[in-house]
DRENDO-1510 file (C-alpha; in Angstrom, 1 decimal, always signed):
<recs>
REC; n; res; u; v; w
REC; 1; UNK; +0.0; +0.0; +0.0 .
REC; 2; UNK; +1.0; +3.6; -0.6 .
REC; 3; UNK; -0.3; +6.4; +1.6 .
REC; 4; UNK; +1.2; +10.3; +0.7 .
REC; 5; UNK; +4.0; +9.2; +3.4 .
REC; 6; UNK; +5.9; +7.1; +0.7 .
REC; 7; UNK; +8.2; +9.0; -1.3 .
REC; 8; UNK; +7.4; +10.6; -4.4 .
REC; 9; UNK; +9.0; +8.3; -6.9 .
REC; 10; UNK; +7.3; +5.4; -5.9 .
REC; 11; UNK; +4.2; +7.6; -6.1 .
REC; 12; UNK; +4.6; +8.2; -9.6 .
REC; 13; UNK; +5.2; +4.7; -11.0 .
REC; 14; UNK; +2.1; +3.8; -8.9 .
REC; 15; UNK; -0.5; +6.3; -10.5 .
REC; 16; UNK; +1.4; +5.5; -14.2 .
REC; 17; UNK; +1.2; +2.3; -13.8 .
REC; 18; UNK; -2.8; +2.6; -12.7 .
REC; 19; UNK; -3.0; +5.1; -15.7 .
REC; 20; UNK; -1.8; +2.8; -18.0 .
REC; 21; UNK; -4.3; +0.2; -16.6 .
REC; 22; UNK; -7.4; +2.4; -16.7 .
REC; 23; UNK; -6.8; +3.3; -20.7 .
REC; 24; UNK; -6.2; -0.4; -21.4 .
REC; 25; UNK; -9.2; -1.0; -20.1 .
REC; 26; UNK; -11.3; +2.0; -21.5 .
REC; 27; UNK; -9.4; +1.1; -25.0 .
REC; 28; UNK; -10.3; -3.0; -24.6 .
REC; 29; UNK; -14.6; -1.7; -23.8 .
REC; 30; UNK; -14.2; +1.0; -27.0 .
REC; 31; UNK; -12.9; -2.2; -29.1 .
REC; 32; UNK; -15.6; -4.5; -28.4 .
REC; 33; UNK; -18.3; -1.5; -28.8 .
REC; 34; UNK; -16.6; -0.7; -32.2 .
REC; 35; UNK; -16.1; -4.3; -32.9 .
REC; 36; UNK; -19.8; -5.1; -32.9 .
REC; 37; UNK; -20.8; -2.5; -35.4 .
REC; 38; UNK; -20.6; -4.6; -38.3 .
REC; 39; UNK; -22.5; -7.6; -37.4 .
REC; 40; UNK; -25.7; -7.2; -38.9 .
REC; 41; UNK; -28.5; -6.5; -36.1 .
REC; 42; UNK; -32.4; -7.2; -36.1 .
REC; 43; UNK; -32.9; -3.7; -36.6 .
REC; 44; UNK; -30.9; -3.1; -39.8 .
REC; 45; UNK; -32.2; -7.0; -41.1 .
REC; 46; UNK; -34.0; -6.7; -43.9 .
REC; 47; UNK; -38.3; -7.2; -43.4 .
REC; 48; UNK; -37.3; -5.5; -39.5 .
REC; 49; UNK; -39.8; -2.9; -39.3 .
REC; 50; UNK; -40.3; -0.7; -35.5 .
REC; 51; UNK; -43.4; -1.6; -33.4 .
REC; 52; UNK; -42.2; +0.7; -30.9 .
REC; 53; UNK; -39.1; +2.3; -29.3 .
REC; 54; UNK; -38.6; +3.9; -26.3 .
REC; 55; UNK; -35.5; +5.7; -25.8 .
REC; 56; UNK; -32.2; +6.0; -28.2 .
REC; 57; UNK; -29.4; +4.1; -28.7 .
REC; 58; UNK; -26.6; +6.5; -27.8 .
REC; 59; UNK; -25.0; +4.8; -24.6 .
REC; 60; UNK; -27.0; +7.3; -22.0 .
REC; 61; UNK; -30.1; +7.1; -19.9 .
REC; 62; UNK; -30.3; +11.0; -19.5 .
REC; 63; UNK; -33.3; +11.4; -21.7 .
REC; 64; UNK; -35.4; +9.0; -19.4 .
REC; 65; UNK; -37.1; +10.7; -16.3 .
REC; 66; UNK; -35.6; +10.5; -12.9 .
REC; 67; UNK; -31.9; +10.0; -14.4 .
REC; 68; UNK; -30.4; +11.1; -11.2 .
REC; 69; UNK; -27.7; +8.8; -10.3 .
REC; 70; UNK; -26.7; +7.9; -6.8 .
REC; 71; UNK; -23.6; +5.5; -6.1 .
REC; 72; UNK; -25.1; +2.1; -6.6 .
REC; 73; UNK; -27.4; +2.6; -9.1 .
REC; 74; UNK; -30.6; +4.4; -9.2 .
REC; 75; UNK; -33.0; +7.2; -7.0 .
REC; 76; UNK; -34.9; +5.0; -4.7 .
REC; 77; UNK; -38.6; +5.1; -6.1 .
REC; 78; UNK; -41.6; +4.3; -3.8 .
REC; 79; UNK; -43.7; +3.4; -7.2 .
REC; 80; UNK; -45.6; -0.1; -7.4 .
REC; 81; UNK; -45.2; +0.1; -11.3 .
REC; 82; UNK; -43.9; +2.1; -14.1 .
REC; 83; UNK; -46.6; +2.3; -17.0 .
REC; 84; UNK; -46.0; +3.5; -20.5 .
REC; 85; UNK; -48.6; +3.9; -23.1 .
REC; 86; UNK; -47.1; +3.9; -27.1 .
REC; 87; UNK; -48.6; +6.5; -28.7 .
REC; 88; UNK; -49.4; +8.9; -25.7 .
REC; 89; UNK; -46.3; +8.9; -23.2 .
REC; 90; UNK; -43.0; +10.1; -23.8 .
REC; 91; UNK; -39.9; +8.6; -22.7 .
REC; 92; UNK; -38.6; +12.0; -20.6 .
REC; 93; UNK; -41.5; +11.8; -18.4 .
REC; 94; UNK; -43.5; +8.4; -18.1 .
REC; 95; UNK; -40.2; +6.0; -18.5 .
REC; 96; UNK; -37.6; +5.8; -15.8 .
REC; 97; UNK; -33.9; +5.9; -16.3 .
REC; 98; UNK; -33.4; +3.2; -13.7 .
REC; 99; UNK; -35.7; +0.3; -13.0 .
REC; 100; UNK; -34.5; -1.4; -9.7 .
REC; 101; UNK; -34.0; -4.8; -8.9 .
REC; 102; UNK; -35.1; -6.9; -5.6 .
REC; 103; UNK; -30.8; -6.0; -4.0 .
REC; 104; UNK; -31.9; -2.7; -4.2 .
REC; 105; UNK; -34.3; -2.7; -1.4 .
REC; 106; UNK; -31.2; -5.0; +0.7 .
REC; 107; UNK; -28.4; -3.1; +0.2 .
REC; 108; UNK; -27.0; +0.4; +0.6 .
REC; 109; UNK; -23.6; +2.1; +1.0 .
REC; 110; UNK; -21.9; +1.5; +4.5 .
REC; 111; UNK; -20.8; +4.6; +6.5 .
REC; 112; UNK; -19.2; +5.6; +9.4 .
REC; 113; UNK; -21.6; +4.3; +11.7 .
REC; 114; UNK; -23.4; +1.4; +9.9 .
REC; 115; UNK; -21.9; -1.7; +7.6 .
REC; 116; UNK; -24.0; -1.6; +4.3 .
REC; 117; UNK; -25.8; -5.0; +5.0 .
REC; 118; UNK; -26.9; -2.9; +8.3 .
REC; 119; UNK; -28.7; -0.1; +6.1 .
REC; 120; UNK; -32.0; -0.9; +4.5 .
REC; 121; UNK; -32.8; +1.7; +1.8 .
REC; 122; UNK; -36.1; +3.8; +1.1 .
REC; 123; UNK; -37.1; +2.3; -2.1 .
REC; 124; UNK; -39.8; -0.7; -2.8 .
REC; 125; UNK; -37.1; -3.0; -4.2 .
REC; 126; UNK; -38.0; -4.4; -7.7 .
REC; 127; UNK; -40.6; -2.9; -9.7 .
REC; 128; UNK; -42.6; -3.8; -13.3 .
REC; 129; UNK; -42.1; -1.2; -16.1 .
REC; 130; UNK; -45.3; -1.9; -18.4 .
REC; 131; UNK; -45.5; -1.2; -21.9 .
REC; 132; UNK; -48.7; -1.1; -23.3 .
REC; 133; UNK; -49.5; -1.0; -27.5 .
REC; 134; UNK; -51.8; -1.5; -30.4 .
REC; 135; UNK; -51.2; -3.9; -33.4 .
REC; 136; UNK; -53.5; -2.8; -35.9 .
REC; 137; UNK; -53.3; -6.5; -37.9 .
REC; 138; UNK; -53.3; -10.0; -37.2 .
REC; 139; UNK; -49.6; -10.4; -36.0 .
REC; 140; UNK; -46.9; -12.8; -38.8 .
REC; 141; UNK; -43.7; -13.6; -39.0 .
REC; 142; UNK; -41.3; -13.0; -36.1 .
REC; 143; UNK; -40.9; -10.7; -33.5 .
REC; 144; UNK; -37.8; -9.7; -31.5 .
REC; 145; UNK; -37.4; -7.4; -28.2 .
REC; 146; UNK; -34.2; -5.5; -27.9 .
REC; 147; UNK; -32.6; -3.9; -24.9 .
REC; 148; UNK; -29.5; -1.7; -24.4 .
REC; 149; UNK; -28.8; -1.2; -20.6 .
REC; 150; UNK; -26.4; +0.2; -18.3 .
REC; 151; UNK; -25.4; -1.6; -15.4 .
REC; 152; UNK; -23.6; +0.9; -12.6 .
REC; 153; UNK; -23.0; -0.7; -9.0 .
REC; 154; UNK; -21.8; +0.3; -6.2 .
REC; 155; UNK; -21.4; -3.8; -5.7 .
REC; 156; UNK; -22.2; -5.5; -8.8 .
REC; 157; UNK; -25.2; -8.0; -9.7 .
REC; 158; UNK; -26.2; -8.4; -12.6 .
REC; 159; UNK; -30.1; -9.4; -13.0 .
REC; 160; UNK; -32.1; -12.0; -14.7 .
REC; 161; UNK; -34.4; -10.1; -17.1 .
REC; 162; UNK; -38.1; -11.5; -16.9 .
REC; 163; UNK; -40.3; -10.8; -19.8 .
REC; 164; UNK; -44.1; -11.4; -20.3 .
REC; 165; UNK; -46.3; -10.8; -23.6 .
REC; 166; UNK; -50.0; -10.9; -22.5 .
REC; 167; UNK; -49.4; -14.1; -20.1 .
REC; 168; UNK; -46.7; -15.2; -21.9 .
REC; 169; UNK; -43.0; -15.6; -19.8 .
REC; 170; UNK; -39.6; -16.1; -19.9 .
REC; 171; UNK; -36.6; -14.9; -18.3 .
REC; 172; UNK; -32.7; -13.6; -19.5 .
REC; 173; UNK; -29.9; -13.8; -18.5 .
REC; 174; UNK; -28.0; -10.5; -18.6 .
REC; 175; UNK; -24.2; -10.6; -19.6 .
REC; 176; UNK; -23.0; -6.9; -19.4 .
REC; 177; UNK; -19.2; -6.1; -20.9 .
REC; 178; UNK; -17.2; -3.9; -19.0 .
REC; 179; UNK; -17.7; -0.3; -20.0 .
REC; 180; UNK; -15.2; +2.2; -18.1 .
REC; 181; UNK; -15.6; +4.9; -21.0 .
REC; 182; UNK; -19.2; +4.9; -19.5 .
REC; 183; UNK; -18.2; +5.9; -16.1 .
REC; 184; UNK; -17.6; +9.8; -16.0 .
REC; 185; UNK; -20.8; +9.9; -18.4 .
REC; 186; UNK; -22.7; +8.0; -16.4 .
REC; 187; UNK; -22.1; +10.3; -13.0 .
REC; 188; UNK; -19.0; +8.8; -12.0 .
REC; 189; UNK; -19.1; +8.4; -8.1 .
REC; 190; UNK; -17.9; +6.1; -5.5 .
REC; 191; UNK; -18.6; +2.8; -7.9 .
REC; 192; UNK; -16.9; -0.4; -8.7 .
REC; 193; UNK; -18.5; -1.2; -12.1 .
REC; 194; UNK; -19.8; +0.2; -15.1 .
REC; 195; UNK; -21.2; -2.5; -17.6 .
REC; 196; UNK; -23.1; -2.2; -21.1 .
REC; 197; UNK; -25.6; -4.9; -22.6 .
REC; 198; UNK; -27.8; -5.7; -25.2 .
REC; 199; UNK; -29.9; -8.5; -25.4 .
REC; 200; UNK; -31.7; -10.0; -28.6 .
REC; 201; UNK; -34.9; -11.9; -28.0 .
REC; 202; UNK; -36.6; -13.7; -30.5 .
REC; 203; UNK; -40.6; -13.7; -30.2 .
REC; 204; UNK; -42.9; -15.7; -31.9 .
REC; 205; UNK; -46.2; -14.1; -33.7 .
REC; 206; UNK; -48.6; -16.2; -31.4 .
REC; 207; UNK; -47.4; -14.5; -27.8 .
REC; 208; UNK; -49.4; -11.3; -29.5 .
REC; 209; UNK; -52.8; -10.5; -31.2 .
REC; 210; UNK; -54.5; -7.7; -33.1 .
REC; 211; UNK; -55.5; -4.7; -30.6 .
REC; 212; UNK; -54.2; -4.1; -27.2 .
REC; 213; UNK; -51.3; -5.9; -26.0 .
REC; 214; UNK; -49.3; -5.7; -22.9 .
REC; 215; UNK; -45.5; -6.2; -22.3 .
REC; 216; UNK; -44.5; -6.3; -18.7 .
REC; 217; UNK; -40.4; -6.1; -17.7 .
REC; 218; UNK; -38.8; -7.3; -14.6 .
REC; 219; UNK; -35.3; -7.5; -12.8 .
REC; 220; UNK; -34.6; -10.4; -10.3 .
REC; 221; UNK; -31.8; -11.7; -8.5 .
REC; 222; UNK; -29.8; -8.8; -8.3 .
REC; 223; UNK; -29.7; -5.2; -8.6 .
REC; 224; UNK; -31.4; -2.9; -11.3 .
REC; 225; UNK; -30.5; -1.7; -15.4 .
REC; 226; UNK; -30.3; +1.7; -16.2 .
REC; 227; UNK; -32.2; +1.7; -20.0 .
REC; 228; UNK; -30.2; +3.1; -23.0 .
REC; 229; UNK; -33.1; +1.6; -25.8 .
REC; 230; UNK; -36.1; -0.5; -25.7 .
REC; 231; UNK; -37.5; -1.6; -29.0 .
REC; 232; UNK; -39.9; -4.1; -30.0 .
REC; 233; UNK; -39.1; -5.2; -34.0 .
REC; 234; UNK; -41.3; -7.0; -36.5 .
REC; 235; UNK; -40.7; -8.9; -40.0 .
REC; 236; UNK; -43.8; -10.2; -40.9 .
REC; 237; UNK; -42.1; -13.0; -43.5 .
REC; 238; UNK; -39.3; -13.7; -40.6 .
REC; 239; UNK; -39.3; -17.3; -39.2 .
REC; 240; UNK; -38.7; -17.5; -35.8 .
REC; 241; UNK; -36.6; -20.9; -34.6 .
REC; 242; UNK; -37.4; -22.3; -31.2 .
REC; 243; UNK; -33.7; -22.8; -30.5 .
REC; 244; UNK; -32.5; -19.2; -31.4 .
REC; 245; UNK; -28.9; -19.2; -29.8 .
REC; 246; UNK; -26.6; -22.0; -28.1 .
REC; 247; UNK; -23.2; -21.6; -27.1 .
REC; 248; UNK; -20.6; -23.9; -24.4 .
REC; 249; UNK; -18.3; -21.3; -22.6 .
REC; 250; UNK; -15.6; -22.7; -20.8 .
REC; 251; UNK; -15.2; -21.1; -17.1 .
REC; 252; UNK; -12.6; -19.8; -14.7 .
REC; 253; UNK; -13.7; -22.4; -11.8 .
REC; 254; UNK; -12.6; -25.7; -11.4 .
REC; 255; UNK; -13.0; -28.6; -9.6 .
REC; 256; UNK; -10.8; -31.6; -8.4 .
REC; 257; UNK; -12.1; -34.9; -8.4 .
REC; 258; UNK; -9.4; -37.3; -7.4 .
REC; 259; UNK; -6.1; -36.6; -9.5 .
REC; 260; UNK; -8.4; -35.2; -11.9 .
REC; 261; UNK; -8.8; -31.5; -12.5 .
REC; 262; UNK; -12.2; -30.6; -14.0 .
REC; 263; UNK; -13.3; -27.3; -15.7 .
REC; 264; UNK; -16.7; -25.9; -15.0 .
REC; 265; UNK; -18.7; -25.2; -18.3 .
REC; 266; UNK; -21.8; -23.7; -18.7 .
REC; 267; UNK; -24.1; -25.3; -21.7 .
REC; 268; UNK; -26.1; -21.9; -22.8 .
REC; 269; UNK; -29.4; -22.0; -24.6 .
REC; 270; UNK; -31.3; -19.7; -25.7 .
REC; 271; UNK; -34.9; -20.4; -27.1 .
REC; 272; UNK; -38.3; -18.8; -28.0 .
REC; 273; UNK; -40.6; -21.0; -26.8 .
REC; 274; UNK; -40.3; -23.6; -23.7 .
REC; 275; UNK; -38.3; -26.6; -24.6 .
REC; 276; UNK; -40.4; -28.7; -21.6 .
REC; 277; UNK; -37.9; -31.7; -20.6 .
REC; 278; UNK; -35.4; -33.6; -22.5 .
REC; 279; UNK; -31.6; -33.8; -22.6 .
REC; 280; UNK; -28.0; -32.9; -23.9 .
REC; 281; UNK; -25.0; -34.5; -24.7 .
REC; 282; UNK; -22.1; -33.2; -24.9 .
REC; 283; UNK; -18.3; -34.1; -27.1 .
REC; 284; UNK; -15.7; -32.5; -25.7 .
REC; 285; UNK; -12.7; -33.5; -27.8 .
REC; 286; UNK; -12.9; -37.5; -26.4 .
REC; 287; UNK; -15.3; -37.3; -23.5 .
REC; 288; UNK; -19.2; -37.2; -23.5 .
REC; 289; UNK; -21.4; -36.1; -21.0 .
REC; 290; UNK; -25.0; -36.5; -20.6 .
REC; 291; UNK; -27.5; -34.3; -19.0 .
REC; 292; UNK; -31.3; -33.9; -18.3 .
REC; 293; UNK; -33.5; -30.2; -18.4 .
REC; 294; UNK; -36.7; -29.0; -18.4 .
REC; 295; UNK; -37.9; -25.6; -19.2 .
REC; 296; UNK; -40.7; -24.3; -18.4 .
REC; 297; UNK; -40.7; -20.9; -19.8 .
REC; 298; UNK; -38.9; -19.0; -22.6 .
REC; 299; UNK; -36.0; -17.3; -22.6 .
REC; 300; UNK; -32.3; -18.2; -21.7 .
REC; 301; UNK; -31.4; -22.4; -20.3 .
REC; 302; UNK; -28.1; -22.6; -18.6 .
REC; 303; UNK; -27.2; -25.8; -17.3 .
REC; 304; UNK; -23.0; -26.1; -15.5 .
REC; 305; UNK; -20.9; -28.9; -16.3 .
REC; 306; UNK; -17.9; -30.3; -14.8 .
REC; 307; UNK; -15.6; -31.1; -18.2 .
REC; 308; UNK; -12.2; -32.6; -17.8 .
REC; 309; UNK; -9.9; -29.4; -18.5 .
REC; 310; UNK; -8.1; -29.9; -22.2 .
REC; 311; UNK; -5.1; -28.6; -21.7 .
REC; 312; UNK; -5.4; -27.2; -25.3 .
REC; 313; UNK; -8.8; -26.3; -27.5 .
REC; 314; UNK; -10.6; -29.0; -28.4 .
REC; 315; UNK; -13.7; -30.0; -30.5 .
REC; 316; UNK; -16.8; -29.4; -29.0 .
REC; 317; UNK; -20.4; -30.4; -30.2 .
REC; 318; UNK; -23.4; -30.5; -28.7 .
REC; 319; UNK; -26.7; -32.4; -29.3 .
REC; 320; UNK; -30.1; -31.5; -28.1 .
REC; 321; UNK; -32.9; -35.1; -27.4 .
REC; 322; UNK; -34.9; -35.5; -30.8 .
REC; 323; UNK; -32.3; -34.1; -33.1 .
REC; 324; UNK; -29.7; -36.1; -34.6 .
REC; 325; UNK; -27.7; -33.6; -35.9 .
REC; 326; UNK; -25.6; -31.1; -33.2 .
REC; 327; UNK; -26.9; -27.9; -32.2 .
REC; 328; UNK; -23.6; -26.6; -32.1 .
REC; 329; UNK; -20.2; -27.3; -33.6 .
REC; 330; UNK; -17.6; -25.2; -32.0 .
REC; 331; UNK; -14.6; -25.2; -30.4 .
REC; 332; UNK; -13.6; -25.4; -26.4 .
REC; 333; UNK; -10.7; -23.3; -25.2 .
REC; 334; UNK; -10.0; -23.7; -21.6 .
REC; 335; UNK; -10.0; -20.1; -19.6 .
REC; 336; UNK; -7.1; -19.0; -17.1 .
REC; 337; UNK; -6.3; -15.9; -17.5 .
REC; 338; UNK; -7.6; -12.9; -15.4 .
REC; 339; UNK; -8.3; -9.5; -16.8 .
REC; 340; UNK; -8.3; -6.5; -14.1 .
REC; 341; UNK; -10.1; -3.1; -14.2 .
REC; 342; UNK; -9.8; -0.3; -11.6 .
REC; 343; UNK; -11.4; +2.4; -11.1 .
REC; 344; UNK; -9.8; +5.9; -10.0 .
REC; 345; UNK; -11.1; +5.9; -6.3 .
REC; 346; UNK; -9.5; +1.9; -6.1 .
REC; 347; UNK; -5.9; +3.7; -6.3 .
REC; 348; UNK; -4.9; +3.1; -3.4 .
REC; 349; UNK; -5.4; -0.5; -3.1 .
REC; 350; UNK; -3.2; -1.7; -5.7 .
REC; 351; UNK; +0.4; -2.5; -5.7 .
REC; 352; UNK; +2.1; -1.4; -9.0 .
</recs>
């Protein structure tokens, strides 16, 4: 540790070296923003036309209403629902910037006098943003629901996203990228991480119907999402798959079983419709593994499994019950590296 008792030198190569750290990291979140721009997005696929949108995509919540920030996350709101009408409200006064999560009603920064699992805050905890619309025609094709939210924490959580069209549910996982070019826009403040998603979901025609529908948005298990964008897309002649997404990512945990070291892998799906029970299998270079689900609802299917760790990539396939052909064709690369980012408050705490 360094306080402003240790000499001057040492100083300096401390805050250079923290320098240099802070641009890799605002460089590495530019790179993958950038690097994303030229895959091809529901919204600029061809047939894609808007239902509705509710905000902009520019990487800011300031044009929602109660953007005040706080450091960890959002003004607490004693509201039982956000409700938005398309056609009649307006984003800078009927949507909120920040729609908690239930950890916001648990947790609150520590002080002097009180540890933070001590202090309860004011607000309700998680609450529903509904979005209420009008198709004018019998709904076709494929629909899709796209977010872009912030995630700022004082202690970070990400939350599962719950979705439900006029009865219809099913739940997302949210997998926010590390965003520290975000965090002087975004208030800056006493926080420890600044995150950016966006999430793709794939709905069929059948969860709507002609006239009023109703969209209702929730965040569980964890904190809340500042919004960037909310859109809801439709191409009329669009197919929708019920499997739209599967990957196998290799993780940073492992496990010993006897003198054998075994990687933790999650098996991701993603669908649009419930799968209801069945079963994978697995090829990982020479080993299989078998494993049972059932889902119940739409939306994201991640099931962990302990894989003997290559120690190069390998092969990797996967095979859904009912299909004889694999799902996914891929490769596994084991994980063990670590990638650190700090934030200007953190200075102190690192050794350089």
């Amino acid at each position: 540790m360094c306080d402003q008792k240790c000499p001057a030198p040492r100083r300096t190569r401390m805050l250079s070296g923290l320098r240099i750290v802070l641009c890799l990291a605002a460089l590495d979140a530019l790179l993958q923003y950038h690097g994303s721009e030229g895959q091809r997005s529901p919204e600029t696929s061809p047939g894609m036309q808007e239902v509705f949108r509710i905000g902009k995509q520019d990487r800011s919540f300031l044009e929602f209403a109660h953007h005040q920030v706080d450091a960890f996350g959002g003004p607490p709101r004693d509201v039982d629902a956000v409700r938005y009408q398309v056609g009649e409200s307006s984003p800078d006064k009927d949507w909120d910037a920040y729609q908690p999560g239930p950890f916001d009603a648990e947790v609150k920064e520590s002080n002097r006098e009180q540890d933070w699992v001590e202090q309860k805050p004011s607000g309700t905890g998680a609450v529903p943003f509904q979005v209420t619309f009008t198709l004018a025609n019998a709904p076709r094709g494929e629909f899709v629901l796209h977010i872009d939210a912030i995630l700022r924490y004082g202690r970070p959580a990400a939350p599962r996203y719950l979705v439900e069209v006029n009865g219809h549910a099913g739940s997302y996982r949210l997998a926010p990228q590390p965003s520290p070019d975000l965090w002087w826009p975004t208030g800056a403040g006493n926080i420890q991480f600044v995150g950016y998603a966006s999430l793709d979901m794939p709905l069929p025609a059948a969860y709507f119907h002609p006239g009023a529908n109703k969209l209702t948005l929730r965040c569980e298990d964890g904190f809340g999402i500042f919004y960037d964008d909310l859109a809801l897309l439709n191409d009329p002649n669009g197919r929708v798959s019920r499997v739209v997404e599967v990957s196998v990512e290799p993780s940073i945990l492992y496990k010993r079983q006897g003198q054998q070291l075994m990687e933790l892998a999650d098996v991701r799906l993603r669908s649009s419709s419930p799968l209801g029970a069945g079963s994978f299998r697995l090829v990982v270079g020479s080993q299989e593994l078998k494993q049972g689900f059932e889902q119940s609802d739409f939306g994201d299917l991640v099931i962990t499994m302990q894989v003997r760790a290559p120690e190069a990539p390998v092969p990797v396939r996967l095979y859904i019950s009912g299909q004889g052909q694999p799902i996914l064709t891929s490769v596994f690369e084991p994980k063990r590296r670590y990638r650190v980012y700090a934030l200007p408050d953190r200075a102190r705490r690192f050794r350089v």
